[in-house]
PyMOL Python script that loads the backbone (N, CA, C, O; Angstrom):
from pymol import cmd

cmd.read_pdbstr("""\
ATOM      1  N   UNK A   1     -18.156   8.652  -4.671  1.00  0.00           N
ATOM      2  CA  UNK A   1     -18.292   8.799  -6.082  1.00  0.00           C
ATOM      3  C   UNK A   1     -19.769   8.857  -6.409  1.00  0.00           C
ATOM      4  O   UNK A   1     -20.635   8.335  -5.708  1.00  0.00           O
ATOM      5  N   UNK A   2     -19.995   9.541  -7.547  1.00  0.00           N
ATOM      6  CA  UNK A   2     -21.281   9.878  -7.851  1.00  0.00           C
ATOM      7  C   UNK A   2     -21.600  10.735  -8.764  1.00  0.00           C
ATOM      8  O   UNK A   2     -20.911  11.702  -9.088  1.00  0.00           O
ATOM      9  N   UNK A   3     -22.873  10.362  -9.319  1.00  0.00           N
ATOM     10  CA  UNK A   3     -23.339  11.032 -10.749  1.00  0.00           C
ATOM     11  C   UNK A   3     -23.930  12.532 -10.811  1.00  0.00           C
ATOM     12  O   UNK A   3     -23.924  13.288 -11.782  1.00  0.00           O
ATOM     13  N   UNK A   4     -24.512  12.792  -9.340  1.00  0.00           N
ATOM     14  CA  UNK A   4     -25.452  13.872  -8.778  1.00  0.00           C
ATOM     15  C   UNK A   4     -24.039  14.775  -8.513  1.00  0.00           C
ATOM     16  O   UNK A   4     -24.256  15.986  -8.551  1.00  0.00           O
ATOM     17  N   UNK A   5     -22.748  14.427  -8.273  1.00  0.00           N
ATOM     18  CA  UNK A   5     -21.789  15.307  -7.857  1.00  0.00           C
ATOM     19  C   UNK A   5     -21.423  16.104  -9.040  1.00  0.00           C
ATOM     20  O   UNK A   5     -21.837  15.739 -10.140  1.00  0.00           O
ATOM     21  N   UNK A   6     -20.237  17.801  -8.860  1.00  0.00           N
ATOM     22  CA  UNK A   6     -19.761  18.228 -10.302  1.00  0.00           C
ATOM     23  C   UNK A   6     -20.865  18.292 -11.390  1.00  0.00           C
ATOM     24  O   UNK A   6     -20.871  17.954 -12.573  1.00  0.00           O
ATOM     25  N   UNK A   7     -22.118  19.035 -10.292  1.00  0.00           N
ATOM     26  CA  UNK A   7     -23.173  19.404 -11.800  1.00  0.00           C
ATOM     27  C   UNK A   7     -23.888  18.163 -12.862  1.00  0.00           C
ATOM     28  O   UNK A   7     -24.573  18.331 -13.871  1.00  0.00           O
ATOM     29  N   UNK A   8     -23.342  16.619 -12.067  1.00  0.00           N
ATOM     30  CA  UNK A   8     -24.327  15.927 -12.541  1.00  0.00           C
ATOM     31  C   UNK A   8     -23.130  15.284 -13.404  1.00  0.00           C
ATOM     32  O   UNK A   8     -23.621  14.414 -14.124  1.00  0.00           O
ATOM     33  N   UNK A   9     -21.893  15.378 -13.577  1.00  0.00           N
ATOM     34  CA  UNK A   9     -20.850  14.960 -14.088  1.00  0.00           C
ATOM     35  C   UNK A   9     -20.096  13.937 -13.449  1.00  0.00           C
ATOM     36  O   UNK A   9     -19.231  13.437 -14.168  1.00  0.00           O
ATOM     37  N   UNK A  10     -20.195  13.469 -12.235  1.00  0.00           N
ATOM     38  CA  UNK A  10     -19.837  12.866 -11.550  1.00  0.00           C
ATOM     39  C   UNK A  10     -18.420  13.456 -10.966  1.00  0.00           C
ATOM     40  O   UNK A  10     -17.598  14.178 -11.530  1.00  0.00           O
ATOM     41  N   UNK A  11     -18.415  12.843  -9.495  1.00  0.00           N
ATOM     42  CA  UNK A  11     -17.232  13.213  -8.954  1.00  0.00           C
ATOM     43  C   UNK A  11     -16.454  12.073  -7.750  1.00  0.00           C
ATOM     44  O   UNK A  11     -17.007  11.375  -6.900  1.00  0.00           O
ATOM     45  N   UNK A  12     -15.259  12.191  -8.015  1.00  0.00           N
ATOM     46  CA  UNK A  12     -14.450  11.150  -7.492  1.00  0.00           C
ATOM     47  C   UNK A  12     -13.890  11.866  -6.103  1.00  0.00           C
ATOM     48  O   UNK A  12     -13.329  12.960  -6.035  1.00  0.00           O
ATOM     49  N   UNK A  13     -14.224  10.856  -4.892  1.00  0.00           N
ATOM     50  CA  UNK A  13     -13.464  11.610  -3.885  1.00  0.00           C
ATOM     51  C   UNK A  13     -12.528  10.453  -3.150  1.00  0.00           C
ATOM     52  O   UNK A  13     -12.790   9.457  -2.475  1.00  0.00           O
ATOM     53  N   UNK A  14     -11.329  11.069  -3.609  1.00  0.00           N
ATOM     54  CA  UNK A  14     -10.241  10.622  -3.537  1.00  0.00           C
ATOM     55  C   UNK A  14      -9.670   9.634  -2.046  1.00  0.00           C
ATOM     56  O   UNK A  14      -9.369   8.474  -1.765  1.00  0.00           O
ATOM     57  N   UNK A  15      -9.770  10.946  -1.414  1.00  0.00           N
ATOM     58  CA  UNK A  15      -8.674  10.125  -0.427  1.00  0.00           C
ATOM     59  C   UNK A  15      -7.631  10.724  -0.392  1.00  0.00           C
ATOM     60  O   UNK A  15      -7.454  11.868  -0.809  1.00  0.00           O
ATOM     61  N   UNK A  16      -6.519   9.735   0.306  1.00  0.00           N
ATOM     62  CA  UNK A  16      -4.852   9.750   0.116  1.00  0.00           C
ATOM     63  C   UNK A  16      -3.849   9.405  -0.752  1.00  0.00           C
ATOM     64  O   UNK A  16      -2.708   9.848  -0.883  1.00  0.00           O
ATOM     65  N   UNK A  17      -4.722   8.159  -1.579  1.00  0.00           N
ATOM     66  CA  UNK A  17      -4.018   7.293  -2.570  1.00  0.00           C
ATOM     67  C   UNK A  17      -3.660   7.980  -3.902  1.00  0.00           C
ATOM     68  O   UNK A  17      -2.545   7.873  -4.412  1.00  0.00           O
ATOM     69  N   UNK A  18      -4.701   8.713  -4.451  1.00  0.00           N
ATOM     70  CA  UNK A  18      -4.734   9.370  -5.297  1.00  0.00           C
ATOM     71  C   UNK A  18      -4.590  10.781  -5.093  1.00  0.00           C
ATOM     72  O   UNK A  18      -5.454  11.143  -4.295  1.00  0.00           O
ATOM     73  N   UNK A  19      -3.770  11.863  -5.524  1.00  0.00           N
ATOM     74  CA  UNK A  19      -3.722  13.304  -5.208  1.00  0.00           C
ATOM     75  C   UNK A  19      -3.504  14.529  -6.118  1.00  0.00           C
ATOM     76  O   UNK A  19      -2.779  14.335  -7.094  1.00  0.00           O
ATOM     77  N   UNK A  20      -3.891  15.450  -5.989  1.00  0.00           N
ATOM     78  CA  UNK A  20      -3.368  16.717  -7.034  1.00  0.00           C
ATOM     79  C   UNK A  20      -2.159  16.491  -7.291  1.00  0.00           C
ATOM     80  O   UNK A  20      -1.546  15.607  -6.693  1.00  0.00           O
ATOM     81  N   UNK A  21      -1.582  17.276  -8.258  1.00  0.00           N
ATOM     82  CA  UNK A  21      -0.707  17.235  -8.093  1.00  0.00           C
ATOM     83  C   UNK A  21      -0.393  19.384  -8.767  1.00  0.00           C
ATOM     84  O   UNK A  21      -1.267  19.813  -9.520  1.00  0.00           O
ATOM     85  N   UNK A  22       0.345  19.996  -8.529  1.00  0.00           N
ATOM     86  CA  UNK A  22       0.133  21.708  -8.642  1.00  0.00           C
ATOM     87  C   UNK A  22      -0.727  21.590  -9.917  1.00  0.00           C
ATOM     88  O   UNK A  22      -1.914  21.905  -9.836  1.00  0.00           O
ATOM     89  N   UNK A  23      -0.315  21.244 -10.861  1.00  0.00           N
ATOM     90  CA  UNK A  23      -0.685  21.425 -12.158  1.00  0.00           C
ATOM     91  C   UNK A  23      -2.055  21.205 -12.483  1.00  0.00           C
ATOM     92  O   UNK A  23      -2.548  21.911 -13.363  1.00  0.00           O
ATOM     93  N   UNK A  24      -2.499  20.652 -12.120  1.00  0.00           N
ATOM     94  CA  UNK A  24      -4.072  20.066 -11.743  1.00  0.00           C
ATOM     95  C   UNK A  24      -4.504  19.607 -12.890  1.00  0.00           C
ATOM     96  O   UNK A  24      -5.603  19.769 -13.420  1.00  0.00           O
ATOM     97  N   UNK A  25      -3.564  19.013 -13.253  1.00  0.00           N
ATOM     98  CA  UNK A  25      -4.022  18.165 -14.830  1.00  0.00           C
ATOM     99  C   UNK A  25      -3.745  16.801 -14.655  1.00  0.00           C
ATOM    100  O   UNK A  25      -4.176  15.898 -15.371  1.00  0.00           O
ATOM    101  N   UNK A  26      -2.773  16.642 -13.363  1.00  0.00           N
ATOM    102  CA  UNK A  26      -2.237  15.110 -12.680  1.00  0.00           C
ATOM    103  C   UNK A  26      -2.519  14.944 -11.482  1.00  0.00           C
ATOM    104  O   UNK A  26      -2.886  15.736 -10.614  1.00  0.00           O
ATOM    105  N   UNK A  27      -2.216  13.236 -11.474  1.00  0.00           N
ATOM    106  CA  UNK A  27      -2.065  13.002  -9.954  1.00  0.00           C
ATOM    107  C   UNK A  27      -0.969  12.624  -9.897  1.00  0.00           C
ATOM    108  O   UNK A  27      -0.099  12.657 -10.767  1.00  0.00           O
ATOM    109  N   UNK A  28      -0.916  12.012  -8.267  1.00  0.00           N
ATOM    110  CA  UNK A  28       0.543  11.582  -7.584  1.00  0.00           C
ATOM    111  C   UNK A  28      -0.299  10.120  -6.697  1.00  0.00           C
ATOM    112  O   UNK A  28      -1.168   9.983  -5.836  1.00  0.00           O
ATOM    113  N   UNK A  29       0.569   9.254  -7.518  1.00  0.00           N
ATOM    114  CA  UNK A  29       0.053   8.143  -5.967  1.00  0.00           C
ATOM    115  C   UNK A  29       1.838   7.537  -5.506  1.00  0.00           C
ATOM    116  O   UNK A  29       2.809   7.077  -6.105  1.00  0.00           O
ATOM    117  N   UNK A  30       1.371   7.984  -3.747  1.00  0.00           N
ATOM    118  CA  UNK A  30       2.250   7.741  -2.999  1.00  0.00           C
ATOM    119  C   UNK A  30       1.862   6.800  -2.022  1.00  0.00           C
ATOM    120  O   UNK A  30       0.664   6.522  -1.962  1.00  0.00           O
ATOM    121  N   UNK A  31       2.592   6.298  -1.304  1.00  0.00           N
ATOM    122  CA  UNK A  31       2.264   4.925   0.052  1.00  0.00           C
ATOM    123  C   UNK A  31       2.260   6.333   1.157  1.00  0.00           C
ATOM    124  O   UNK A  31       1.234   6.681   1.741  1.00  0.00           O
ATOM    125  N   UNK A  32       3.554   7.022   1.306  1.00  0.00           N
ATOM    126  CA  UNK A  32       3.464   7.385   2.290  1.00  0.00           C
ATOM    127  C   UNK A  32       3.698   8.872   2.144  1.00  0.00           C
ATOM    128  O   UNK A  32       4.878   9.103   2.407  1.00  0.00           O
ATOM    129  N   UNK A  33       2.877  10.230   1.753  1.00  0.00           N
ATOM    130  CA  UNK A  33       3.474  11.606   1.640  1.00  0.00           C
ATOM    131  C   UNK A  33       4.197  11.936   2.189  1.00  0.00           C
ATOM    132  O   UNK A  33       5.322  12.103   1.717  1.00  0.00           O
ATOM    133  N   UNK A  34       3.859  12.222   3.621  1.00  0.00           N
ATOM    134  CA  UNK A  34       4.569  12.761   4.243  1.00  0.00           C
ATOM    135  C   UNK A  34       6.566  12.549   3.906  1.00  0.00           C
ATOM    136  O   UNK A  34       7.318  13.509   4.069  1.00  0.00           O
ATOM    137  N   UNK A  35       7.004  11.382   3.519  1.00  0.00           N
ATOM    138  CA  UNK A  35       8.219  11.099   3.135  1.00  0.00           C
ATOM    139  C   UNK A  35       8.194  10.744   1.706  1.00  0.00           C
ATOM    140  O   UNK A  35       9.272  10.264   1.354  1.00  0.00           O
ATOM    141  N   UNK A  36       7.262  10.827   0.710  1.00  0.00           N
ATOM    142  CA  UNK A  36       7.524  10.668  -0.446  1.00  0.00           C
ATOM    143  C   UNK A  36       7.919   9.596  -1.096  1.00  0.00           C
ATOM    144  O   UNK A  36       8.664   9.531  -2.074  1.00  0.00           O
ATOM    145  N   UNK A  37       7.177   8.419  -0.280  1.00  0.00           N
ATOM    146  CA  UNK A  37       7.282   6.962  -0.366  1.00  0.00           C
ATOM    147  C   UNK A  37       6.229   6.645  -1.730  1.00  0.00           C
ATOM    148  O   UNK A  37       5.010   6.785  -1.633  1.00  0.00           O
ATOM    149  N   UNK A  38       6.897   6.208  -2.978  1.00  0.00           N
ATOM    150  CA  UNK A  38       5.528   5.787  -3.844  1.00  0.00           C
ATOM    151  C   UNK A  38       5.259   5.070  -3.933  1.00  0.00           C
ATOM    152  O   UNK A  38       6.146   4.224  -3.827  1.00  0.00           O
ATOM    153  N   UNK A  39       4.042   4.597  -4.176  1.00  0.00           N
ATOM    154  CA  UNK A  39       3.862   3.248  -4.548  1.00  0.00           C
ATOM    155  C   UNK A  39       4.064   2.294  -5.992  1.00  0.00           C
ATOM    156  O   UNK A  39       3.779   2.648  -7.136  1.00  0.00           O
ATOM    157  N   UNK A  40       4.636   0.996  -5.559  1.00  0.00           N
ATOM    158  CA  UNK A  40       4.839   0.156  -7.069  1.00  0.00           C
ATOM    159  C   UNK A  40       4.101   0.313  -8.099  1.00  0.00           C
ATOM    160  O   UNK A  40       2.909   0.580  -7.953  1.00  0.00           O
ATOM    161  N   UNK A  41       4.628   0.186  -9.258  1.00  0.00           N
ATOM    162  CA  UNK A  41       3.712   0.191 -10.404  1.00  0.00           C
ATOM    163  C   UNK A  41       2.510  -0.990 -10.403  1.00  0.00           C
ATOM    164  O   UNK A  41       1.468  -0.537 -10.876  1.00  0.00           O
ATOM    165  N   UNK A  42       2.422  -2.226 -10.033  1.00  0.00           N
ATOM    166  CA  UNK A  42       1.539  -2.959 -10.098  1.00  0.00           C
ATOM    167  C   UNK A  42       0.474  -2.663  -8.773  1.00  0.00           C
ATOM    168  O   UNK A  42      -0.398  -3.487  -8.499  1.00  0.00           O
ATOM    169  N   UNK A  43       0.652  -1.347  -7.956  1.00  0.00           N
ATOM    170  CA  UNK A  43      -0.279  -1.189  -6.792  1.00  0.00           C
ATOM    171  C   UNK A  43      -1.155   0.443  -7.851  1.00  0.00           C
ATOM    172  O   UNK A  43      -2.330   0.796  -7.753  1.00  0.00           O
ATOM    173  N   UNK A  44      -0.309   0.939  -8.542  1.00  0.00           N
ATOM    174  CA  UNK A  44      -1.102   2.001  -9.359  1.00  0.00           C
ATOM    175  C   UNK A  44      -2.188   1.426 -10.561  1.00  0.00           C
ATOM    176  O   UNK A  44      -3.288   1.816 -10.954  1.00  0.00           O
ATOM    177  N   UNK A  45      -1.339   0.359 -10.909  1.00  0.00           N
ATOM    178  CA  UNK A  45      -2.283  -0.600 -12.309  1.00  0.00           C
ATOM    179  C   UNK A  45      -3.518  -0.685 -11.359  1.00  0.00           C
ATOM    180  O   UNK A  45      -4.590  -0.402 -11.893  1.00  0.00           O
ATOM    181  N   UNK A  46      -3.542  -0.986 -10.198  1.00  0.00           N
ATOM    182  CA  UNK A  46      -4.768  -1.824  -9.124  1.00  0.00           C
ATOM    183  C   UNK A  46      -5.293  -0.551  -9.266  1.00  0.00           C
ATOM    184  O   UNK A  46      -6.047  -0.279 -10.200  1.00  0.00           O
ATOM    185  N   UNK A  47      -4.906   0.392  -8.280  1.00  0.00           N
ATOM    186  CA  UNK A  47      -5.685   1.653  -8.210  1.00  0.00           C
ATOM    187  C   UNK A  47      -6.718   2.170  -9.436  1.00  0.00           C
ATOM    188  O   UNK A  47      -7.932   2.375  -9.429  1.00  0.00           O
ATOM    189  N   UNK A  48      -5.739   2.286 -10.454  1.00  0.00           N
ATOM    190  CA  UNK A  48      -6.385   3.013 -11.891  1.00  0.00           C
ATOM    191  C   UNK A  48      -7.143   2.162 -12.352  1.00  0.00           C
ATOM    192  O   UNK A  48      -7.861   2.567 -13.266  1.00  0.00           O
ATOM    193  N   UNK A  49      -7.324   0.406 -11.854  1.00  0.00           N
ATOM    194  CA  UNK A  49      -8.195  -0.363 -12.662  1.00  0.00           C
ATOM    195  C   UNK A  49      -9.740  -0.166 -12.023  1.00  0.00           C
ATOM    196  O   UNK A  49     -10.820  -0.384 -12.570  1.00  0.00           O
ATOM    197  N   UNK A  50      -9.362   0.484 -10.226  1.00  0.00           N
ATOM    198  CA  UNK A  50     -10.435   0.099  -9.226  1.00  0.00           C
ATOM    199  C   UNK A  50     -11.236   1.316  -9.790  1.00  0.00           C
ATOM    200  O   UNK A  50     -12.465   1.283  -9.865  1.00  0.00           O
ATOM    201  N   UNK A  51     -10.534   2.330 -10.160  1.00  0.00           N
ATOM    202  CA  UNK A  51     -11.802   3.593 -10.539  1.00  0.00           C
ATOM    203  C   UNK A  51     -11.545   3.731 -11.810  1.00  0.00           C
ATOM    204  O   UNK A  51     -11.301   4.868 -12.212  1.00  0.00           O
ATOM    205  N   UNK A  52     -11.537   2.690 -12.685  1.00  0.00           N
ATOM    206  CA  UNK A  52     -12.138   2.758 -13.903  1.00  0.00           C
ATOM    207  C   UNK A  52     -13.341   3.070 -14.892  1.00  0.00           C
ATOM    208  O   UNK A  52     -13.516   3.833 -15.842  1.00  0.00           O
ATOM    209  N   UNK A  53     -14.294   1.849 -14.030  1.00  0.00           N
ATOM    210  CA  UNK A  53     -15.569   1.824 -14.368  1.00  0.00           C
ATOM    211  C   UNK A  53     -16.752   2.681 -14.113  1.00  0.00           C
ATOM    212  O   UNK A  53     -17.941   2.597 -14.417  1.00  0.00           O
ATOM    213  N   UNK A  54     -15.830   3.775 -13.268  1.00  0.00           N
ATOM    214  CA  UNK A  54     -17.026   4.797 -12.396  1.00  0.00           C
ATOM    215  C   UNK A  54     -17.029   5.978 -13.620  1.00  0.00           C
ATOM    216  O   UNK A  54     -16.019   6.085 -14.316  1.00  0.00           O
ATOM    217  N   UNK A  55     -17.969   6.686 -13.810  1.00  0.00           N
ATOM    218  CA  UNK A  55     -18.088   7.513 -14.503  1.00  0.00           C
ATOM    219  C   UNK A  55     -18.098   8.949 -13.571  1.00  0.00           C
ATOM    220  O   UNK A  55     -19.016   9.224 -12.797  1.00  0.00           O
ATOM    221  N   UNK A  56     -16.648   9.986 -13.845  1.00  0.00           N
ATOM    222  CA  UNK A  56     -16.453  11.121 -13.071  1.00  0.00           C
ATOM    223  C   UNK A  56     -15.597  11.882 -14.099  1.00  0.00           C
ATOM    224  O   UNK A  56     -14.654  11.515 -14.800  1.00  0.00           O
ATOM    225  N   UNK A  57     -16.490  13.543 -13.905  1.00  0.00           N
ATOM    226  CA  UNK A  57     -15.386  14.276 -14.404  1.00  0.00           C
ATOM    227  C   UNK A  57     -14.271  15.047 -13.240  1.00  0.00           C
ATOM    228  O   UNK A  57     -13.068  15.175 -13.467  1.00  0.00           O
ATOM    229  N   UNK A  58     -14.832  15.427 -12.210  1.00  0.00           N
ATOM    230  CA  UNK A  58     -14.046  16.272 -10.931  1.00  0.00           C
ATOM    231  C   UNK A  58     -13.465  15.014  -9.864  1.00  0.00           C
ATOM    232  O   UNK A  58     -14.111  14.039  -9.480  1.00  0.00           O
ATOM    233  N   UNK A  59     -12.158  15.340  -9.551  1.00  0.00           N
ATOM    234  CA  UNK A  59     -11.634  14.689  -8.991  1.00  0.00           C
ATOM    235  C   UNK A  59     -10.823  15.420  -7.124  1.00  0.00           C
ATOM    236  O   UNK A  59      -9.862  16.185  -7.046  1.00  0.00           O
ATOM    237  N   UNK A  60     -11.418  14.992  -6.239  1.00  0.00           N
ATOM    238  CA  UNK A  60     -11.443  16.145  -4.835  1.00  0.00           C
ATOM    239  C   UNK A  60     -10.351  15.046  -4.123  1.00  0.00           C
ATOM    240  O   UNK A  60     -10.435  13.819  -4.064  1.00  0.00           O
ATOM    241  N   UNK A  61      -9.783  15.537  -3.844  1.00  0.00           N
ATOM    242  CA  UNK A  61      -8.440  15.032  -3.180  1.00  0.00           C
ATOM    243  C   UNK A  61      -8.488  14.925  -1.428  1.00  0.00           C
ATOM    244  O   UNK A  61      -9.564  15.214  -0.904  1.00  0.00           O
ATOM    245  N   UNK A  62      -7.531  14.583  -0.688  1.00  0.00           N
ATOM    246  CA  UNK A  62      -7.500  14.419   0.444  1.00  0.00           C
ATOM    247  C   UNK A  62      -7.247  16.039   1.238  1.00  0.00           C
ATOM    248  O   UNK A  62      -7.305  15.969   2.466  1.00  0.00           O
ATOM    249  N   UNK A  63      -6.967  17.520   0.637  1.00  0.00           N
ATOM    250  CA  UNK A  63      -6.569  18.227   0.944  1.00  0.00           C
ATOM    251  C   UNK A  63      -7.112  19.116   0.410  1.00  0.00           C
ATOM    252  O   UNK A  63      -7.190  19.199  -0.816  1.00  0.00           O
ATOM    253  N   UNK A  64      -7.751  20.231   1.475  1.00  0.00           N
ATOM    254  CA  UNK A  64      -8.477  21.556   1.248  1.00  0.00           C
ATOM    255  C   UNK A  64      -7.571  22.385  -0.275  1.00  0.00           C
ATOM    256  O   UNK A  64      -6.452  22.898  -0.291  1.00  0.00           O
ATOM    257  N   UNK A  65      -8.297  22.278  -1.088  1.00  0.00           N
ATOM    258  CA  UNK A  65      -8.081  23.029  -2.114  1.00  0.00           C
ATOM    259  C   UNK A  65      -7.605  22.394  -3.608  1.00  0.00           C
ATOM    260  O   UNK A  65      -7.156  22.934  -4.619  1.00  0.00           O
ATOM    261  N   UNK A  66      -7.957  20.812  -3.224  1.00  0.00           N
ATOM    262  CA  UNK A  66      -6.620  20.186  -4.200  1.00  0.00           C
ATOM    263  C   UNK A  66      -8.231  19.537  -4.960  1.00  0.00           C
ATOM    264  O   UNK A  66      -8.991  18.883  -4.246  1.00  0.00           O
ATOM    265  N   UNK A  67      -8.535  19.783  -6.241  1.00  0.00           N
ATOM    266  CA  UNK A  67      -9.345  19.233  -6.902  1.00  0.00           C
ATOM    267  C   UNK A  67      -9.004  19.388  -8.248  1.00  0.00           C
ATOM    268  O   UNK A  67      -8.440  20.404  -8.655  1.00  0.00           O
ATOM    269  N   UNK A  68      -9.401  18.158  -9.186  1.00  0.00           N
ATOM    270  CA  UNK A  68      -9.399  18.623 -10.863  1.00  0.00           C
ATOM    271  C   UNK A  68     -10.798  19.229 -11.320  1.00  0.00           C
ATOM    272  O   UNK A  68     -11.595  18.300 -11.457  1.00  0.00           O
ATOM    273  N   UNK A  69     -11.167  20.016 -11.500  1.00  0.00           N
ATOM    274  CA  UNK A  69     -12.327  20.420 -11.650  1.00  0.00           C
ATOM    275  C   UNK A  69     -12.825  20.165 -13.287  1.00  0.00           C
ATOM    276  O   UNK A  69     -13.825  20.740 -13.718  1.00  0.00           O
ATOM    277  N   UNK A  70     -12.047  19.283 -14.098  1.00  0.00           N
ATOM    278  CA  UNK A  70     -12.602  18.961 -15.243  1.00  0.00           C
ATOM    279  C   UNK A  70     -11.515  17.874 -16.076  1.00  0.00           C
ATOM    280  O   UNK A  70     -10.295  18.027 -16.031  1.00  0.00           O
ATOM    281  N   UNK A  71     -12.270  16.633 -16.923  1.00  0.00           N
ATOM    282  CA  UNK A  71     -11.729  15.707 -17.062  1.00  0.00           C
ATOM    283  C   UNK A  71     -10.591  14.997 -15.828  1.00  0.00           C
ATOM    284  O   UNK A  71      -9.370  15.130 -15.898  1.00  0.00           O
ATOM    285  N   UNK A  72     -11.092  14.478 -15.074  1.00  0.00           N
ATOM    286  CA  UNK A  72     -10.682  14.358 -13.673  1.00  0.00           C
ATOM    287  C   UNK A  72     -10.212  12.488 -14.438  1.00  0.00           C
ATOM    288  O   UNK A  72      -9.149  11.867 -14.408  1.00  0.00           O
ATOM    289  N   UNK A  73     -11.180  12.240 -14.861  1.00  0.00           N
ATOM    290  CA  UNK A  73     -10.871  10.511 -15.431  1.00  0.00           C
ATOM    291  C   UNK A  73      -9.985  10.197 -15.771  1.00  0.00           C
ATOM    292  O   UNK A  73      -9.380   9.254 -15.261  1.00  0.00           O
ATOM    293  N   UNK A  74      -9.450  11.057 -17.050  1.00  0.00           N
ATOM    294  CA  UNK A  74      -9.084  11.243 -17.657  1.00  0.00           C
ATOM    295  C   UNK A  74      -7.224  11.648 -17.319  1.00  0.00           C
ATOM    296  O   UNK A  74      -6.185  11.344 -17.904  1.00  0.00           O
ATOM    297  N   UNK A  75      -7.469  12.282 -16.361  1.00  0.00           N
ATOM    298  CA  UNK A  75      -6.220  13.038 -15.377  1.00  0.00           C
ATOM    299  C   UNK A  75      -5.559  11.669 -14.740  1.00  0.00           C
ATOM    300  O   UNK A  75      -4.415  11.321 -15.033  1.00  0.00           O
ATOM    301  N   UNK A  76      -6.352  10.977 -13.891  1.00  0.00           N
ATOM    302  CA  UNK A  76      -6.248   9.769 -13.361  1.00  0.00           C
ATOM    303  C   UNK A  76      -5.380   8.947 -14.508  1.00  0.00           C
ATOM    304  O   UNK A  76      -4.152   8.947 -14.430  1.00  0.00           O
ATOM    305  N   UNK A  77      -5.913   8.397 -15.344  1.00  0.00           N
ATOM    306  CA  UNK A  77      -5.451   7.334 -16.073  1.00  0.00           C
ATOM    307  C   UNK A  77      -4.125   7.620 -16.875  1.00  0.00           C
ATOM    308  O   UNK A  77      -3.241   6.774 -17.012  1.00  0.00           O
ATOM    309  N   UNK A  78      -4.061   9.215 -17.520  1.00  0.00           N
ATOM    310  CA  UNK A  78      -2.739   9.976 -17.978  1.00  0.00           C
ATOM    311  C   UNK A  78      -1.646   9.864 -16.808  1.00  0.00           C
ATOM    312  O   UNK A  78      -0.450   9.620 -16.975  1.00  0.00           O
ATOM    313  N   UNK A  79      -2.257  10.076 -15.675  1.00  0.00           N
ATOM    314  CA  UNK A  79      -1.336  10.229 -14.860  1.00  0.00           C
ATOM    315  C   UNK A  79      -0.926   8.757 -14.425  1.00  0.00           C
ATOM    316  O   UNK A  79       0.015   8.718 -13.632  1.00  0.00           O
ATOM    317  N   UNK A  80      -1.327   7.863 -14.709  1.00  0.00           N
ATOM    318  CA  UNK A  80      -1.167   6.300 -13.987  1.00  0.00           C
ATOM    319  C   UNK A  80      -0.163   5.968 -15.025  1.00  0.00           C
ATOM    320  O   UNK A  80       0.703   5.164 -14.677  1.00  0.00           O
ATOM    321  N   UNK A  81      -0.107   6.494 -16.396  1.00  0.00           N
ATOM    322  CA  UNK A  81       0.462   5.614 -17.560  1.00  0.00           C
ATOM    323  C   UNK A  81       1.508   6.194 -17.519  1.00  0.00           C
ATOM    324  O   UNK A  81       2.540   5.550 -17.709  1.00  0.00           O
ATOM    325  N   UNK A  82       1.571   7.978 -17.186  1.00  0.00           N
ATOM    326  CA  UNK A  82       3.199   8.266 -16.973  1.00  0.00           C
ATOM    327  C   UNK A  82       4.393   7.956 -16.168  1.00  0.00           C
ATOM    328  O   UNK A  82       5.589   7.925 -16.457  1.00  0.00           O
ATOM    329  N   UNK A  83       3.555   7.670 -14.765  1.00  0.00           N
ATOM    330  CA  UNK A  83       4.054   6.830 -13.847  1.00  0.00           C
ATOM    331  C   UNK A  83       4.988   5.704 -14.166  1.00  0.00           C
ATOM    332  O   UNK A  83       6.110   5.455 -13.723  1.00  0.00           O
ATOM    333  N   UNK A  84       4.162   5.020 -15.144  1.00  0.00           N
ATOM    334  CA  UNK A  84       4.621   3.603 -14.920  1.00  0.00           C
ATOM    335  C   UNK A  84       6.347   3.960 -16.283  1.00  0.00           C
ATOM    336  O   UNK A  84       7.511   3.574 -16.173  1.00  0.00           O
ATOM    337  N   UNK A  85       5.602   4.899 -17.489  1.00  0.00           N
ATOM    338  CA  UNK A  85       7.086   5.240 -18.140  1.00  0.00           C
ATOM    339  C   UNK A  85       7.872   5.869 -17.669  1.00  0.00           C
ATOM    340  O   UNK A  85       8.884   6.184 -18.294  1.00  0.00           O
ATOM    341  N   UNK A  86       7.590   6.341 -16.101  1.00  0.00           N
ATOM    342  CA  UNK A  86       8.746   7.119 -15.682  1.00  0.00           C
ATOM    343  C   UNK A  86       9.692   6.309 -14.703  1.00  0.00           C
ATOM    344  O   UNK A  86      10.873   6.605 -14.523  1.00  0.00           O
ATOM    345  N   UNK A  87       9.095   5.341 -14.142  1.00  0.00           N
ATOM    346  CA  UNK A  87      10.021   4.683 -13.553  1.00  0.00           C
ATOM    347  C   UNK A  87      10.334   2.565 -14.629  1.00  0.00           C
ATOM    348  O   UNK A  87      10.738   1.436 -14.349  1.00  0.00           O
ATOM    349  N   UNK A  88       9.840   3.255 -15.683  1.00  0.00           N
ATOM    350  CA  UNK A  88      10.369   2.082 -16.976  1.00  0.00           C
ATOM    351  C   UNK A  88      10.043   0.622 -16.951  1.00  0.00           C
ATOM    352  O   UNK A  88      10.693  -0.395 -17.192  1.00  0.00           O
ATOM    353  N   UNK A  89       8.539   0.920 -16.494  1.00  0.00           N
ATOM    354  CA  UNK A  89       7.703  -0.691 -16.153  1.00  0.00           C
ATOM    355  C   UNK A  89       6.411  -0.287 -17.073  1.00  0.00           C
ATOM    356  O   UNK A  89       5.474  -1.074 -17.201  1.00  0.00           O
TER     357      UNK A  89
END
""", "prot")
cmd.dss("prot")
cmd.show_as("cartoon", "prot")
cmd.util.cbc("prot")
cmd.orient("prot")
């Protein structure tokens, strides 16, 4: 993560935990992809609290091609809160 990344906008590099998702306006947090294992709602609250405080707009994923290339923060936290109303916690 970093301020010099995304033109000085900062940029978040993800990992596994956090991921594109097609639409590139969301993510997906899973335990395990490959089988589509997700993780609990109180392990996403953790996640979305741990990259809170960082200031990023682009968000680069674990996989050649998978990035939000704008309001990436923003994507993150929308996507953490739907999560949790979609499985009704």
């Amino acid at each position: 993560m970093g301020r010099a990344g995304a033109e000085g906008w900062g940029a978040l590099l993800a990992g596994d935990i956090i991921q594109m998702v097609p639409d590139r306006k969301h993510v997906r947090f899973l335990y395990a992809y490959p089988n589509y294992v997700p993780l609990p709602a109180s392990a996403i609250e953790r996640v979305a609290r741990a990259v809170s405080p960082f200031e990023y707009d682009r968000v680069y994923g674990a996989f050649w091609g998978r990035v939000i290339e704008r309001d990436g923060k923003a994507a993150v936290k929308r996507s953490a809160e739907r999560y949790r109303r979609a499985i009704g916690e």
